[in-house]
C-alpha positions, 0 to 999 in steps of 0.5 A: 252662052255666047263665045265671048261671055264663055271665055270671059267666064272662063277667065274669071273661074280661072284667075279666081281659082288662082288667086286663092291658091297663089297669094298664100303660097307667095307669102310662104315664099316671101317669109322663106326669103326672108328669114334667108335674108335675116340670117344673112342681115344678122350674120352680116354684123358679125363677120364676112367669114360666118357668111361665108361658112352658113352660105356654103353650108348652106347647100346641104340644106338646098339639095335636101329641099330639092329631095324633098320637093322631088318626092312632094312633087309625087305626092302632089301630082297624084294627091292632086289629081286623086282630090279631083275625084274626091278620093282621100284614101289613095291620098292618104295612101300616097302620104305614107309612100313620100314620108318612107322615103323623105325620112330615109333620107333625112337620116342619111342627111342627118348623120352626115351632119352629126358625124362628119361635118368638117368633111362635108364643108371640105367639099365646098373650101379649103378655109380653116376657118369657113370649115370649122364655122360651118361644121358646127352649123351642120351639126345643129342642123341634123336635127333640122333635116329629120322635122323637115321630112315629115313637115314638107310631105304633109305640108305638099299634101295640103297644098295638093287639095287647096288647104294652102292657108293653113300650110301658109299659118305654119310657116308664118309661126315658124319663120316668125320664130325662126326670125326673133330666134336668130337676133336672141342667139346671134346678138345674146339677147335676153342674157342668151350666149352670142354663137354667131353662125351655131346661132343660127341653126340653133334657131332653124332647128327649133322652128322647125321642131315647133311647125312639126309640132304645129303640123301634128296640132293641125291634123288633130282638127282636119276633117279631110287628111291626118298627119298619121304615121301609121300611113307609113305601113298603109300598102298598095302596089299600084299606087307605090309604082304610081309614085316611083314612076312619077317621083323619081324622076322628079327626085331625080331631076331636082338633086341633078339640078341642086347639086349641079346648081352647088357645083356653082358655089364650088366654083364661086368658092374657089375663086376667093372669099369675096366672090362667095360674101357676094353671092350669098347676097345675091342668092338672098335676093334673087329669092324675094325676086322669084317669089311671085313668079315660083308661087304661080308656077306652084299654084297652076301645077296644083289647079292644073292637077285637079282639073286633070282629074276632074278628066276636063282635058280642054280646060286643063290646055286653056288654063296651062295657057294662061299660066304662061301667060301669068309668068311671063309677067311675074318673071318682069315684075321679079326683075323689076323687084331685083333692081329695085332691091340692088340701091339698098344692098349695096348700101348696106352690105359690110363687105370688102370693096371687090366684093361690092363691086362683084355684088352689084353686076351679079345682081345686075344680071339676075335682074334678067336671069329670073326671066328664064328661071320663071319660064322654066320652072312654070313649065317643067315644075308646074305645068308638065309635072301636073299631068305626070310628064317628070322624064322630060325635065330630068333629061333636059335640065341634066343634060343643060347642067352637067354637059353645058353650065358647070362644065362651060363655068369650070372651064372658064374659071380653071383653065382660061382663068376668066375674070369672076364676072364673066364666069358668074355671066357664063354660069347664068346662061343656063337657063335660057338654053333650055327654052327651045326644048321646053317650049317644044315640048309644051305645044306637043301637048305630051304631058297632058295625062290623067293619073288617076285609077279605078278599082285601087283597093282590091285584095289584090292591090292592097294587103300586108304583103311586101310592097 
């Protein structure tokens, strides 16, 4: 076989392998969006102010998400690169580790909700209104957190060893719920009480009760990996150490940058009601503007641990190579996406006239934003992490928003007292700084690892000991 027909061989295997894991992951992602960008579509009929309150409270949900991809980001890498060599029962193993740790936190999460929701929203404003709005909106949404934990470990499993379509068909079932849901509770369809923005987690927290349950249904037919809480007590020392060498700083990374990127909203929502209305807008569709390229970004990290443990270094190169490549593109269709989006927001968005006007520019500029995000995420998230190199982006994307971007959008917004749109423009910088280091650190070549071990399940290893 010739150089030629080689690297068009190599093309194809590589887009084709791709194309399978990508498509059901974008179609995740858009339903996620979606159902986003229903709640905010719905809640739009019934005032500025629930917008608001569910876009604040809101950010609990997104810290916990980034938790929850941070110890899914362990799962993964090591699930993997463990399926590359047909091992089931490290993965299996790797599953009970991330689901002591997700449902740890779910509870922490969890009563913080039940318990103290007016001071959770306190955090984010000093609106009466916003915080009794948003308190009974966390309070339902307690029960949400606990199903997630054990939803996101099991569905982060899956995807790791190519079951993407069947972690696809849940959520279509949840969202698809989630989504008819949020029009019975909020518009009292079907004789069902109006609660507006409760509403809403009301219909969040029974779809995910019903893709837990899904999740459950799934393992009784899977042939390769169970839901099994008994994983819980399954013990290994050298694959717990694996874990927390590989996960927390992915955990760690990805709470630094979620609660750095709620330092945002924090901002936003100091400078008045309409600038936080516009942006829960723009957040909405910044999401349909990222998903082809995070779905991509996803996929190759997956592809590129399973070749890693397959130990076929070269094409591992090869394939993070065109990965780039991929994103670049998908990062210029999502701009496109975000423009072309913008005539029917605006249309019909029911806001006040100022935050119309902030709406249209801040989704001027994340028609260019997604580029770097896109560039980002495929290499810290995707590429770097599949070869187990998570110190770098916790390093990096902590230093760029703690010492650079929340303190550059404070700065602006308390001491000059810059105009909304300029803050928001600071604020947004963010991740292009970061691209020099990035892309350094990608040619070096120093995430290429392959994790997987021999001889795990010795006495010595494994046993009913303390871990």
């Amino acid at each position: 076989m010739n150089t030629k027909t080689k690297g068009m061989f190599s093309n194809s295997r590589f887009y084709s392998q791709i194309f399978r894991l990508v498509v059901p992951i974008i179609i995740q992602n858009l339903l996620s969006a979606a159902v986003n960008s229903a709640d905010v579509v719905m809640l739009n009929y019934v005032g500025q102010s629930s917008i608001s309150a569910v876009s604040l409270a809101s950010n609990y949900a997104s810290v916990l998400f980034m938790v929850f991809y941070g110890l899914g980001t362990g799962a993964t890498i090591l699930s993997a690169q463990y399926w590359g060599r047909k091992d089931l029962q490290a993965i299996q193993v790797i599953e009970g580790i991330a689901l002591r740790f997700s449902l740890l936190i779910a509870l922490a999460f969890s009563g913080c909700a039940l318990l103290i929701p007016d001071k959770m929203m306190r955090i984010f404003t000093t609106d009466a209104e916003l915080i009794q709005i948003g308190a009974g909106y966390l309070r339902v949404m307690s029960v949400t957190y606990l199903c997630w934990a054990i939803v996101e470990v099991y569905l982060s499993i899956l995807r790791s060893i190519g079951q993407v379509t069947i972690s696809m068909v849940l959520n279509i079932v949840a969202f698809s719920l989630n989504i008819l849901l949020n029009a019975v509770f909020i518009f009292g369809l079907f004789s069902a009480p109006k609660l507006g923005a409760t509403g809403v987690a009301i219909a969040t927290a029974l779809s995910r009760i019903v893709e837990l349950l899904g999740c459950f249904l799934v393992s009784m037919f899977s042939k390769d990996l169970k839901l099994n809480l008994a994983y819980l007590f399954i013990r290994n020392k050298v694959l717990l150490k694996d874990f927390i060498h590989l996960s927390l700083p992915a955990l760690a990374n990805d709470i630094s940058w979620s609660v750095a990127f709620s330092m945002y909203s924090v901002i936003l929502g100091h400078l008045g009601t309409d600038a936080v209305a516009a942006n829960s807008l723009v957040v909405v569709v910044r999401n349909f503007g990222t998903v082809l390229c995070f779905g991509t970004a996803s996929a190759g990290g997956i592809l590129l641990g399973n070749v890693m443990g397959e130990n076929d270094m070269e094409r591992t190169k090869e394939y993070a190579s065109k990965l780039i490549r991929l994103t670049i593109l998908t990062g210029a269709i999502g701009g496109v996406i975000i423009l072309a989006i913008t005539p029917f927001v605006l249309h019909f968005a029911a806001l006040t006239e100022t935050a119309m006007h902030y709406l249209k520019y801040m989704l001027l500029i994340n028609s260019y934003y997604v580029m770097g995000a896109a560039v980002n995420t495929t290499l810290i998230a995707g590429v770097f992490r599949a070869g187990g190199d998570t110190r770098f982006g916790l390093i990096c994307d902590t230093i760029d928003m703690w010492c650079y971007a929340v303190p550059l959008g404070f700065i602006a917004a308390f001491v000059f007292k810059l105009p909304v749109l300029v803050v928001y423009f600071l604020l947004c910088t963010d991740e292009f700084v970061k691209w020099p280091w990035v892309i350094k650190r990608y040619r070096s070549g120093k995430w290429l690892q392959n994790l997987t071990r021999d001889n795990l399940f010795t006495e010595e290893n494994s046993g009913t000991g303390s871990e």
